[in-house]
C-alpha positions in Angstrom: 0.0 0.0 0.0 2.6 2.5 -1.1 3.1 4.7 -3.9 7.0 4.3 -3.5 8.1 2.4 -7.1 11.3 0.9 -5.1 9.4 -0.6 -2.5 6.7 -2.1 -5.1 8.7 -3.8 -7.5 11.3 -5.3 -4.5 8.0 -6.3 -2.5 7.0 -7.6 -6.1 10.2 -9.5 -6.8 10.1 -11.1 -3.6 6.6 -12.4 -4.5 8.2 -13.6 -7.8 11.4 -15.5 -5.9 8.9 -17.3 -3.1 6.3 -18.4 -5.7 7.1 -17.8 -9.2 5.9 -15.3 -11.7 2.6 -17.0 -12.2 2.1 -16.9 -8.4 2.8 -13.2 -8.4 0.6 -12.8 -10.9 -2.5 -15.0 -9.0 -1.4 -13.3 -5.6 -2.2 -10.1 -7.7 -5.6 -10.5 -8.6 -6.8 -11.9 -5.4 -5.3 -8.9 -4.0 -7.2 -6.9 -6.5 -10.3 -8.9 -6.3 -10.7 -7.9 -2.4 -10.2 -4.7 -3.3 -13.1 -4.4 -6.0 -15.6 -5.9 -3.3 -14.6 -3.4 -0.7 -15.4 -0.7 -3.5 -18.5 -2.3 -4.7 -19.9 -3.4 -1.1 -18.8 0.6 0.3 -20.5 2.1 -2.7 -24.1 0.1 -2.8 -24.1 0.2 1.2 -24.9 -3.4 3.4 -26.5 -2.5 6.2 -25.1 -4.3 9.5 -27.2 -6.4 11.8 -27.9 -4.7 15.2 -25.6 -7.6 16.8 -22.7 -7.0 14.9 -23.3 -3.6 15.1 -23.2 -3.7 19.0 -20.4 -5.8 18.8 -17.7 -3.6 16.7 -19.5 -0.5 18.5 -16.1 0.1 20.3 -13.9 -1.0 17.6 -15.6 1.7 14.7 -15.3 4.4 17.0 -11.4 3.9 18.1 -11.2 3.7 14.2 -13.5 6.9 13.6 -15.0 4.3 11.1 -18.9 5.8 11.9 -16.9 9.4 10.6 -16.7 7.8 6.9 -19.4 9.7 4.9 -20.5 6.2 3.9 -21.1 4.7 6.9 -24.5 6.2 6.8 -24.9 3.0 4.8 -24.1 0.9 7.9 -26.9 2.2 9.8 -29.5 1.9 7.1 -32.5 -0.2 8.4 -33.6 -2.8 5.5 
């Protein structure tokens, strides 16, 4: 999670060395595949169930995750 090209392609050529290129490669698009659910589930908005939502109470607010302009989503009642 960096912007810094040196740090990328050595994290990426240790990926390479430890499983091959093809394993970079799936490594990769897992990688990326999480990250197009986390977009898509952030943008459409899945409410959480009032246990869960007592549960991670603590947790989002030493985050400041309830401060996210789409957590309104969170709260949404079905």
């Amino acid at each position: 999670m960096t912007r810094d090209e040196s740090l990328l392609a050595n994290a990426r050529q240790n990926l390479v060395d430890a499983m091959g290129i093809e394993g970079m490669l799936e490594a990769s698009g897992v990688a990326g595949n999480f990250q197009r659910m986390v977009r898509i589930a952030d943008c459409i908005g899945i409410p959480v169930d009032d246990a869960r939502l007592e549960a991670t109470a603590p947790v989002r607010e030493a985050l400041g995750l309830n401060e996210f302009h789409s957590a309104q989503n969170t709260f949404k009642k079905q």
